[in-house]
N, CA, C and O atoms as a GROMACS GRO file, in nm:
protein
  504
    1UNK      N    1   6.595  14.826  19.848
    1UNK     CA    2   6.547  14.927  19.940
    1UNK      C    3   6.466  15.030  19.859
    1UNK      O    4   6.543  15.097  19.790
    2UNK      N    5   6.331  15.066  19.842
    2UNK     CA    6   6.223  15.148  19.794
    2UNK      C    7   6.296  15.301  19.849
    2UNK      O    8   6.318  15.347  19.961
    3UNK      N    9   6.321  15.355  19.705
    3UNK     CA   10   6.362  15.455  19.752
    3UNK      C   11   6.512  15.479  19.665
    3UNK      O   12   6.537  15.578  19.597
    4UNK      N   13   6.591  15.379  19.683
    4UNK     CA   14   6.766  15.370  19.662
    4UNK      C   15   6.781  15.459  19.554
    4UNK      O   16   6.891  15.512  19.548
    5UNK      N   17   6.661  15.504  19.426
    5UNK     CA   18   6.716  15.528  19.300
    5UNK      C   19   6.765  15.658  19.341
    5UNK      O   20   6.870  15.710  19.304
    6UNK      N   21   6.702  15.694  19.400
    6UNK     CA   22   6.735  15.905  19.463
    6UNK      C   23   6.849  15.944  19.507
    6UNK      O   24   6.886  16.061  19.518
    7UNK      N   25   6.942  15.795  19.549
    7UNK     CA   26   7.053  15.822  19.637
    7UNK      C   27   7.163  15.836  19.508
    7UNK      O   28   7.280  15.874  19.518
    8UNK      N   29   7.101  15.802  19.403
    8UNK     CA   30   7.222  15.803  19.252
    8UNK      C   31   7.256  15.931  19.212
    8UNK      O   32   7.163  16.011  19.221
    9UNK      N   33   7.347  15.970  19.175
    9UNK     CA   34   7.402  16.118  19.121
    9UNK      C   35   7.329  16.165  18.974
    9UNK      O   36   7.369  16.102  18.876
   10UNK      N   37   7.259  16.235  18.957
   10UNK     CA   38   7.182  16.271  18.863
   10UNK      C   39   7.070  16.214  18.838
   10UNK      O   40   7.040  16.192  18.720
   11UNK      N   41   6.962  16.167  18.968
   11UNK     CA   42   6.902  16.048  18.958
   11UNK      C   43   6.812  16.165  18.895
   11UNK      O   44   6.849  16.280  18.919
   12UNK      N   45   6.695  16.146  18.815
   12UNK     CA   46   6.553  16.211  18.769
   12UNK      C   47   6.494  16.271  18.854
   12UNK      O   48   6.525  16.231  18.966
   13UNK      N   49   6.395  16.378  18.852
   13UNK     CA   50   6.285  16.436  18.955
   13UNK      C   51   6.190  16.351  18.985
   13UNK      O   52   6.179  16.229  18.973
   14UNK      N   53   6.131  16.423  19.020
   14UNK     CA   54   6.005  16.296  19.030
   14UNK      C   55   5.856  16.363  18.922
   14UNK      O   56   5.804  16.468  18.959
   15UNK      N   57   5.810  16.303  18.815
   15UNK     CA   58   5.760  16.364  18.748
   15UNK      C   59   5.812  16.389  18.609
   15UNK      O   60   5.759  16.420  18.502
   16UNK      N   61   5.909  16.370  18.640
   16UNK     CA   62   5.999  16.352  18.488
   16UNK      C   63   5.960  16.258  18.356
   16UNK      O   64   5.986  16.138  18.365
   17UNK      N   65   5.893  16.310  18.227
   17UNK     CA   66   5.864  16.242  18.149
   17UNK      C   67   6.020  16.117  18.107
   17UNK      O   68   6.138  16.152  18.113
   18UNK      N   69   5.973  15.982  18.072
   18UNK     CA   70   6.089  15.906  18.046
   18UNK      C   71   6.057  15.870  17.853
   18UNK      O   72   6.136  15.888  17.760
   19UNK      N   73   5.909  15.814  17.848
   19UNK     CA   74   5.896  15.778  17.725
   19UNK      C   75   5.735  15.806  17.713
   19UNK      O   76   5.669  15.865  17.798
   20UNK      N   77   5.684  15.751  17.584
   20UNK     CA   78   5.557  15.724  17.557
   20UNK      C   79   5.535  15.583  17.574
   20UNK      O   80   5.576  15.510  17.484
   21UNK      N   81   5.460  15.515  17.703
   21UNK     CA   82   5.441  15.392  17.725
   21UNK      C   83   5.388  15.294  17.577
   21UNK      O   84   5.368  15.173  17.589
   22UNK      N   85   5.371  15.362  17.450
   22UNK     CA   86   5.317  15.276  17.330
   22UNK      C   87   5.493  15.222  17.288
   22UNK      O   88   5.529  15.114  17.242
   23UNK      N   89   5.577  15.343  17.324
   23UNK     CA   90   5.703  15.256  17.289
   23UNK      C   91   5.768  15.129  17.330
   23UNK      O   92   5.874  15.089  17.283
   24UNK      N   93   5.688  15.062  17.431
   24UNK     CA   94   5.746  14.966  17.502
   24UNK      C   95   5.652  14.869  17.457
   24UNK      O   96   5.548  14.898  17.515
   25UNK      N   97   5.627  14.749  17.371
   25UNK     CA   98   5.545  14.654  17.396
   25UNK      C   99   5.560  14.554  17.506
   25UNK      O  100   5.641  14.564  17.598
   26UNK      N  101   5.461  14.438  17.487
   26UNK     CA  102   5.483  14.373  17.568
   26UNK      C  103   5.544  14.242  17.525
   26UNK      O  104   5.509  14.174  17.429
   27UNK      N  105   5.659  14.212  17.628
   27UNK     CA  106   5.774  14.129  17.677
   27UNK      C  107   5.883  14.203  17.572
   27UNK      O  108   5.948  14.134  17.494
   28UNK      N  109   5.900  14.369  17.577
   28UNK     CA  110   5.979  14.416  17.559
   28UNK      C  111   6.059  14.500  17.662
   28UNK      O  112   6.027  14.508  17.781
   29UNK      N  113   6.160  14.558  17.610
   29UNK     CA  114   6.189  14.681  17.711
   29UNK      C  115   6.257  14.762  17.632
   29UNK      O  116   6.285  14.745  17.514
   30UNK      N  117   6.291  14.880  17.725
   30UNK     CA  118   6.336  15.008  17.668
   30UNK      C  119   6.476  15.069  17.735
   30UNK      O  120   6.452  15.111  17.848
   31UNK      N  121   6.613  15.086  17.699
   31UNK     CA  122   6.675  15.122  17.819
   31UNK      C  123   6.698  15.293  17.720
   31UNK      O  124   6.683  15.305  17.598
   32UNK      N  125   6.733  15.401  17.813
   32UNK     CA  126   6.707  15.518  17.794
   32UNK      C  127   6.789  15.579  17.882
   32UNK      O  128   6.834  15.524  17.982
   33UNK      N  129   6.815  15.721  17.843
   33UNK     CA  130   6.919  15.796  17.928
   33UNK      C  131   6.791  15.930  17.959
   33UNK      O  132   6.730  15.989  17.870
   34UNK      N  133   6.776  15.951  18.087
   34UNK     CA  134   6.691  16.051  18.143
   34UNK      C  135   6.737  16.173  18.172
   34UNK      O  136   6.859  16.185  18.181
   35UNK      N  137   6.658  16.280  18.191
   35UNK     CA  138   6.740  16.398  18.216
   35UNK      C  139   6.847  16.508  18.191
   35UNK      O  140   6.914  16.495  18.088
   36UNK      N  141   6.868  16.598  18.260
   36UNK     CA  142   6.978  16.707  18.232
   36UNK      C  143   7.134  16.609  18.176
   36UNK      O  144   7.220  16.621  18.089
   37UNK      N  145   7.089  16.485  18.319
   37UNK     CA  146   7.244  16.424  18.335
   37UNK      C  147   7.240  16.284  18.238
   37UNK      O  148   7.343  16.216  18.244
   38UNK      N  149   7.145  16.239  18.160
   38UNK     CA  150   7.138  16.154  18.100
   38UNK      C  151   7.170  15.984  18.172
   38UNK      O  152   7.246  15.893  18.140
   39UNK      N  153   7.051  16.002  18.303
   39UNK     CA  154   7.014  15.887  18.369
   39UNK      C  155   6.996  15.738  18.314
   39UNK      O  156   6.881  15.702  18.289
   40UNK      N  157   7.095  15.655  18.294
   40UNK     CA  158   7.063  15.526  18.273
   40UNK      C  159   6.950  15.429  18.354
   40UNK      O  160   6.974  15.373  18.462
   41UNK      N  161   6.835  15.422  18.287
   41UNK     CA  162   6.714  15.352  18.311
   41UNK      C  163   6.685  15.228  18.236
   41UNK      O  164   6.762  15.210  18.141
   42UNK      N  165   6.578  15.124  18.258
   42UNK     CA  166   6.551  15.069  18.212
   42UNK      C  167   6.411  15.022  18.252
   42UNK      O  168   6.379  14.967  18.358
   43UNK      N  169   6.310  15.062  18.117
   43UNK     CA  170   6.180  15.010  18.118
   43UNK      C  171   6.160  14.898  18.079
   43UNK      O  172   6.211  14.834  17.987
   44UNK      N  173   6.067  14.867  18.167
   44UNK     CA  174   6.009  14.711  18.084
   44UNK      C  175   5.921  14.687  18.124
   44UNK      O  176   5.884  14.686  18.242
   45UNK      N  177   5.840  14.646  17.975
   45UNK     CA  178   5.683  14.587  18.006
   45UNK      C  179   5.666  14.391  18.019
   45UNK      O  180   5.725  14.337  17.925
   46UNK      N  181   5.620  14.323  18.084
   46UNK     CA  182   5.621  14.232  18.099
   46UNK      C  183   5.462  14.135  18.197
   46UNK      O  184   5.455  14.125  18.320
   47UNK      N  185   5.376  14.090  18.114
   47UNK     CA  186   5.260  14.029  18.206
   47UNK      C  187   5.195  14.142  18.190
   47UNK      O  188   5.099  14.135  18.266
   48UNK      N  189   5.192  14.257  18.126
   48UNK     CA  190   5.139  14.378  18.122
   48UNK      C  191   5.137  14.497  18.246
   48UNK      O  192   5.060  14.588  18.277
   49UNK      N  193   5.260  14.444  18.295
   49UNK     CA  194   5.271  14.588  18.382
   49UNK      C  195   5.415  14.616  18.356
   49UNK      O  196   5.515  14.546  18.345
   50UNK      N  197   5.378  14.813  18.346
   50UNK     CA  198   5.527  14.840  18.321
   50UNK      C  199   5.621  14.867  18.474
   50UNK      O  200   5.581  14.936  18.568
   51UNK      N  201   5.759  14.789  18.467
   51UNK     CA  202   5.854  14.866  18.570
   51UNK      C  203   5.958  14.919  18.512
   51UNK      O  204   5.986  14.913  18.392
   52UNK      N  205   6.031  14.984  18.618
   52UNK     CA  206   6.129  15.065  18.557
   52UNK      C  207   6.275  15.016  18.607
   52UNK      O  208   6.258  14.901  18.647
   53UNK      N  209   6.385  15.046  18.619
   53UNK     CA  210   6.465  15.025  18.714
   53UNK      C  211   6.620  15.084  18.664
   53UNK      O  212   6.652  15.091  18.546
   54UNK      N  213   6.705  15.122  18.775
   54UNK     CA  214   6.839  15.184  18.737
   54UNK      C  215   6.925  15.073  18.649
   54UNK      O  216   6.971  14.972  18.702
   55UNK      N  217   6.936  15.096  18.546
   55UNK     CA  218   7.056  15.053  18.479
   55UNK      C  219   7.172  15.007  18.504
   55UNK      O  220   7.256  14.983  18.418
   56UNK      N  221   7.186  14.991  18.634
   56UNK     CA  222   7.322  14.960  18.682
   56UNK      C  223   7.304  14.822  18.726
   56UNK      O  224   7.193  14.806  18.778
   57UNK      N  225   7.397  14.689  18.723
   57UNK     CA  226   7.382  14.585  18.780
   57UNK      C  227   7.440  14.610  18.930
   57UNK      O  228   7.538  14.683  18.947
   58UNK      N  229   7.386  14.559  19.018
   58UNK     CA  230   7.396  14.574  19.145
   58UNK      C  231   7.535  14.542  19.178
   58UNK      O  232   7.593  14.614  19.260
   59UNK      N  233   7.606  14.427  19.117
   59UNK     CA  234   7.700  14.344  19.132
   59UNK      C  235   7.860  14.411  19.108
   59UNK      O  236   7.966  14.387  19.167
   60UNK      N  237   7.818  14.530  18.964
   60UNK     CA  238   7.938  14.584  18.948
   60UNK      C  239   7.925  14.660  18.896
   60UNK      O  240   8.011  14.686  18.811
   61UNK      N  241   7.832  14.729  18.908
   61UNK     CA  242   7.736  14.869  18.886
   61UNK      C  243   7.789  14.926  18.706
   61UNK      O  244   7.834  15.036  18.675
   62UNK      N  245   7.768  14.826  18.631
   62UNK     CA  246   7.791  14.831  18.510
   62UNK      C  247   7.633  14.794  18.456
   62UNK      O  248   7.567  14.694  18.483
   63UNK      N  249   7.593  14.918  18.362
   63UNK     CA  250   7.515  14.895  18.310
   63UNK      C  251   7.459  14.763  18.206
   63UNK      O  252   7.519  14.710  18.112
   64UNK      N  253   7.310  14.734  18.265
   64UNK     CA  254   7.302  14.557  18.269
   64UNK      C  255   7.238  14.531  18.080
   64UNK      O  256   7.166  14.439  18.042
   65UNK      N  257   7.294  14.645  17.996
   65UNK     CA  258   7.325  14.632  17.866
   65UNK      C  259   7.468  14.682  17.818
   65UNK      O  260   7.486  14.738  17.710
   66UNK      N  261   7.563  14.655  17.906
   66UNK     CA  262   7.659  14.710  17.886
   66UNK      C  263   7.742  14.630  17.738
   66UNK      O  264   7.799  14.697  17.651
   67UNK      N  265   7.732  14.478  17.736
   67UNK     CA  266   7.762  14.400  17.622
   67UNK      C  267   7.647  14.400  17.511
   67UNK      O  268   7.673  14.315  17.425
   68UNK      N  269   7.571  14.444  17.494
   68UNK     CA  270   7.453  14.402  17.425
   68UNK      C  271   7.276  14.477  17.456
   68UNK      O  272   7.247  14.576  17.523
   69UNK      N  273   7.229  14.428  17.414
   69UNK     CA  274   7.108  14.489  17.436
   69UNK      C  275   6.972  14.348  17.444
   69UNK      O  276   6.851  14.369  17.450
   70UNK      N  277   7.041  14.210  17.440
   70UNK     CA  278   6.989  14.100  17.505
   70UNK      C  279   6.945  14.069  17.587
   70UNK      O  280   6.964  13.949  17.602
   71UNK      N  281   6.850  14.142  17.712
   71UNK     CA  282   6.857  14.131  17.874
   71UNK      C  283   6.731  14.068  17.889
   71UNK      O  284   6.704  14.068  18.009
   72UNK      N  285   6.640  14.013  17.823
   72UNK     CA  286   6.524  13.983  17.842
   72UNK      C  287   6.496  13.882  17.833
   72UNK      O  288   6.448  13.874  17.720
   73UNK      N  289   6.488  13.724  17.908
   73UNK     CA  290   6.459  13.586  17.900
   73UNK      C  291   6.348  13.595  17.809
   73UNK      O  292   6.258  13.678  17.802
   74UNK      N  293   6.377  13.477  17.731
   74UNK     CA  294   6.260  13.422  17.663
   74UNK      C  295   6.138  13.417  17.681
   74UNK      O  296   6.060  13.405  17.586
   75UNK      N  297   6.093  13.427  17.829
   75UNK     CA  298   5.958  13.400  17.870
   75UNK      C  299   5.954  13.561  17.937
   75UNK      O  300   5.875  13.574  18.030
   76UNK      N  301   6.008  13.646  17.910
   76UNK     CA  302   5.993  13.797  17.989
   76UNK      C  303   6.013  13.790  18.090
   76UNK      O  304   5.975  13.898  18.136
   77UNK      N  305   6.073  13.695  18.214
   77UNK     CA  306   6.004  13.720  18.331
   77UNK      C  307   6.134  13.745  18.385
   77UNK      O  308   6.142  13.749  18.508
   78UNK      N  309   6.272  13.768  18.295
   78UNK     CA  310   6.406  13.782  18.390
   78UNK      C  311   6.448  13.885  18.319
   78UNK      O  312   6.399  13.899  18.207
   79UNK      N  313   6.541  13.973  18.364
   79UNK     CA  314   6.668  14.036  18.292
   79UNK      C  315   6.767  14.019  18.342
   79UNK      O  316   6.794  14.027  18.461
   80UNK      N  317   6.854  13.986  18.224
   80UNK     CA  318   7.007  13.918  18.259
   80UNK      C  319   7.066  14.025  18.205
   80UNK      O  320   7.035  14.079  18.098
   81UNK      N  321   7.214  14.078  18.337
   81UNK     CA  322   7.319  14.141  18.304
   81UNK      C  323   7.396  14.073  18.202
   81UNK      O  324   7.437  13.958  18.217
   82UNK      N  325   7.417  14.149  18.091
   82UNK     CA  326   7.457  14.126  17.981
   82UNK      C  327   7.686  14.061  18.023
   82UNK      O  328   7.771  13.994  17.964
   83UNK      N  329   7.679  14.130  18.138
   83UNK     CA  330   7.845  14.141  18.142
   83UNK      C  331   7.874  14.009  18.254
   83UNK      O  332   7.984  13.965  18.288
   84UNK      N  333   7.759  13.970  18.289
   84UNK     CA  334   7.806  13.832  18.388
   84UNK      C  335   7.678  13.766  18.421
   84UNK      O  336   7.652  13.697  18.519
   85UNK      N  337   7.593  13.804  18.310
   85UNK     CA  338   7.487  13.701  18.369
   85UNK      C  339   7.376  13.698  18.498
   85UNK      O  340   7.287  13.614  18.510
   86UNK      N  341   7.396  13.777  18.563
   86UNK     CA  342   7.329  13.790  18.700
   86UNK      C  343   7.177  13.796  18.640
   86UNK      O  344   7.175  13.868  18.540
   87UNK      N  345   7.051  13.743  18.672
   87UNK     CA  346   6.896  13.701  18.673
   87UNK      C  347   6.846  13.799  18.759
   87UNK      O  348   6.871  13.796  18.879
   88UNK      N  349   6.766  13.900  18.699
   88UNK     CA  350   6.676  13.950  18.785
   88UNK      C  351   6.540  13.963  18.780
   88UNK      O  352   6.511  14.021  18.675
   89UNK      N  353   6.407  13.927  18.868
   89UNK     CA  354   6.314  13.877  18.830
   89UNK      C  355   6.258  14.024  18.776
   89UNK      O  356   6.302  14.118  18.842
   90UNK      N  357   6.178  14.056  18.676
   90UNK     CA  358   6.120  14.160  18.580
   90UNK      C  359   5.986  14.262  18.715
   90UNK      O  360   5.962  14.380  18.740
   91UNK      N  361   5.940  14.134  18.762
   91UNK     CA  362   5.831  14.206  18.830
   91UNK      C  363   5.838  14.274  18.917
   91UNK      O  364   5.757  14.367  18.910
   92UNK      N  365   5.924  14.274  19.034
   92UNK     CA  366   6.050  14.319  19.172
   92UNK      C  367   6.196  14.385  19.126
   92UNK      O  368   6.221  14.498  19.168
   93UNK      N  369   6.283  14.321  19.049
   93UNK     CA  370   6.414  14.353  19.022
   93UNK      C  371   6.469  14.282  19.162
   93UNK      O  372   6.559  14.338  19.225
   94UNK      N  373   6.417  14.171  19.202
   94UNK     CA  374   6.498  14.068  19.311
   94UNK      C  375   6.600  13.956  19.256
   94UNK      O  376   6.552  13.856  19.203
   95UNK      N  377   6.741  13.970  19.266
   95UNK     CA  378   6.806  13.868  19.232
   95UNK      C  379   6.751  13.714  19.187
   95UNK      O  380   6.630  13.703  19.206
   96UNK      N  381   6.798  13.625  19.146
   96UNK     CA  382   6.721  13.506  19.094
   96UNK      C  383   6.809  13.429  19.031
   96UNK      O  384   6.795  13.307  19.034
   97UNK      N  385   6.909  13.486  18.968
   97UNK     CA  386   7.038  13.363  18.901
   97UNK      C  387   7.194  13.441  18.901
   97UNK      O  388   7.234  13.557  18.886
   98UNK      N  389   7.237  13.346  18.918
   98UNK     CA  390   7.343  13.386  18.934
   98UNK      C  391   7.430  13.476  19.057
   98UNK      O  392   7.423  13.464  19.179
   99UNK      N  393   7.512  13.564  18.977
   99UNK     CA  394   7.589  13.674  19.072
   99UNK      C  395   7.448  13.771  19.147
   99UNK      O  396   7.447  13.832  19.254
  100UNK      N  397   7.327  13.751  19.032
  100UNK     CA  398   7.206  13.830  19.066
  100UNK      C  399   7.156  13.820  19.225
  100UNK      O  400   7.120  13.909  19.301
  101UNK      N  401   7.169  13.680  19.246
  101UNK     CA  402   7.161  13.620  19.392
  101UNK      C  403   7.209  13.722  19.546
  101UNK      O  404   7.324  13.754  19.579
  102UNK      N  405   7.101  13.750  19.607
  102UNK     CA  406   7.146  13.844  19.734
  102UNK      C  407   7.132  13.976  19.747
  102UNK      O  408   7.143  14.037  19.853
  103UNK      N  409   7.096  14.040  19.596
  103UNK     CA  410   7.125  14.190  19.589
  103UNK      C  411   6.966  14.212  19.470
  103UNK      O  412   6.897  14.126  19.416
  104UNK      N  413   6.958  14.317  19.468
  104UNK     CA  414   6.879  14.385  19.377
  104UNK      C  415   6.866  14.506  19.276
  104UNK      O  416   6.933  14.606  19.307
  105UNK      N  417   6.786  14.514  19.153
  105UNK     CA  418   6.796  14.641  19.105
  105UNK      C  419   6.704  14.728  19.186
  105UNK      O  420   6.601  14.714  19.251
  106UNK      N  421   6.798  14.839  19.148
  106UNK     CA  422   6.694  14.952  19.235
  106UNK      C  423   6.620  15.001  19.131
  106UNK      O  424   6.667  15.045  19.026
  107UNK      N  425   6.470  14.993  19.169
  107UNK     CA  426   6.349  15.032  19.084
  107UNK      C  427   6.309  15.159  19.138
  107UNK      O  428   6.330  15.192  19.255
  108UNK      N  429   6.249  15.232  19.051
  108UNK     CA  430   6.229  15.342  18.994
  108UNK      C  431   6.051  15.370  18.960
  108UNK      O  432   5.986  15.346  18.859
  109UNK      N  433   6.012  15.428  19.093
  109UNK     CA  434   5.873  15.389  19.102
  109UNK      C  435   5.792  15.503  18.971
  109UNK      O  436   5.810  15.624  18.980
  110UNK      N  437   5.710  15.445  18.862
  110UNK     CA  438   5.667  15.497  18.722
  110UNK      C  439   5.492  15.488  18.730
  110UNK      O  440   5.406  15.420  18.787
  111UNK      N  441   5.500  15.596  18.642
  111UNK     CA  442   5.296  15.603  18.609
  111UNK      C  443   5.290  15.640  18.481
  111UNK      O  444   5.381  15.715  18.447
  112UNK      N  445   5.205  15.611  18.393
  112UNK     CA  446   5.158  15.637  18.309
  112UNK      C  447   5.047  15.778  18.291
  112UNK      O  448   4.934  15.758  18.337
  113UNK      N  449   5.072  15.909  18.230
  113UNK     CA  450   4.984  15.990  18.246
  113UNK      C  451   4.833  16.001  18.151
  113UNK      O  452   4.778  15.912  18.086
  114UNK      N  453   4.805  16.105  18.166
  114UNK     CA  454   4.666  16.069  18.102
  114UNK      C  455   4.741  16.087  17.959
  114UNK      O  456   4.678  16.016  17.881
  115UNK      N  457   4.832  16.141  17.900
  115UNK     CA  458   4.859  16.178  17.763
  115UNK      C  459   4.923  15.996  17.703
  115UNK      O  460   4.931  15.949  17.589
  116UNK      N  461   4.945  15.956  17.791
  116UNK     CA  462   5.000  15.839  17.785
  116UNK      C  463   5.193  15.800  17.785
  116UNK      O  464   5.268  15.722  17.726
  117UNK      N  465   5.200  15.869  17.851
  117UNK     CA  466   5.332  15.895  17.889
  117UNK      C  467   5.412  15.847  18.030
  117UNK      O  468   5.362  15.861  18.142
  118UNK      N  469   5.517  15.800  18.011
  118UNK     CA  470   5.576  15.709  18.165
  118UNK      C  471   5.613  15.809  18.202
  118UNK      O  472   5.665  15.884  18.119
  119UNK      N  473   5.602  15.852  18.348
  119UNK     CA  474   5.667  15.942  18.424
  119UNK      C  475   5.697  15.886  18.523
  119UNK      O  476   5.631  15.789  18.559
  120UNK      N  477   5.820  15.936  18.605
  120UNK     CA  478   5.879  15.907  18.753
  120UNK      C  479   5.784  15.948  18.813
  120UNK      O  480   5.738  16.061  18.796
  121UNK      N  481   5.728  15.844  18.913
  121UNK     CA  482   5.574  15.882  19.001
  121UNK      C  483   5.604  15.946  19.150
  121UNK      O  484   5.669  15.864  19.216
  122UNK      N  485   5.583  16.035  19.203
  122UNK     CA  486   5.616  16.055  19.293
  122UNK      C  487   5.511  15.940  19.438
  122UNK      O  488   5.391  15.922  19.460
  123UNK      N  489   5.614  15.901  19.488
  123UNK     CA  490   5.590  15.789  19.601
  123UNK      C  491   5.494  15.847  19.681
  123UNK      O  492   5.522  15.951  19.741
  124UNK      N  493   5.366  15.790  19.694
  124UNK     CA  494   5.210  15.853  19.772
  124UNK      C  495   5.295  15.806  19.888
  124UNK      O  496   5.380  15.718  19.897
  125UNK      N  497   5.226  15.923  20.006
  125UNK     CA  498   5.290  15.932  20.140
  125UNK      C  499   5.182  15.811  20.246
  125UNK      O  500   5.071  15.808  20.193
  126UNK      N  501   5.184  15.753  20.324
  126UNK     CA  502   5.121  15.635  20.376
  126UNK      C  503   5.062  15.697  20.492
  126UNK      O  504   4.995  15.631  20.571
   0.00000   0.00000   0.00000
């Protein structure tokens, strides 16, 4: 659901610097604690676009580096919860293997500024 990350307790503003997008290469990622409240996030660049998404696995809302810091398939295009495996596709955060199946990460809509910096983008109104 576009939107879900806001409903989290200490979720970020909108506008909130997270990193310098040079820190992330590509078919890497970045997981990071944001804010006053130290927001569990996770960047990742992949195919050359960056997304972002809450840190929490959908499944058992345990952060999806909670064993490790391994979450990134070989070919970039998944992140696997480190604590059970659940597949989530990199480009969406839509389930894809496993427990991942049915549910999703909630993403965390990001821009790059002119300084070159990821910020929480605030969602253009339609």
């Amino acid at each position: 659901m576009p939107g879900a990350w806001k409903s989290y307790r200490g979720a970020p503003a909108e506008g909130t610097i997270l990193c310098s997008a040079s820190d992330i290469g590509e078919g890497s990622l970045k997981s990071i604690k944001a804010g006053p409240s130290d927001f569990p996030i996770l960047i990742v660049r992949s195919a050359g676009t960056l997304a972002a998404y809450v840190n929490a696995c959908p499944h058992q809302y345990l952060p999806l580096d909670h064993r490790g810091d391994n979450l990134l398939s070989a070919d970039g295009m998944v992140l696997r919860c480190t604590n059970h495996s659940a597949g989530f596709r990199v480009q969406d955060g839509a389930g894809v293997e496993g427990l991942g199946l049915n549910c999703a990460l909630d993403a965390i809509p990001i821009a790059v500024d002119d300084n070159g910096r990821i910020r929480v983008h605030a969602a253009s109104a339609a």
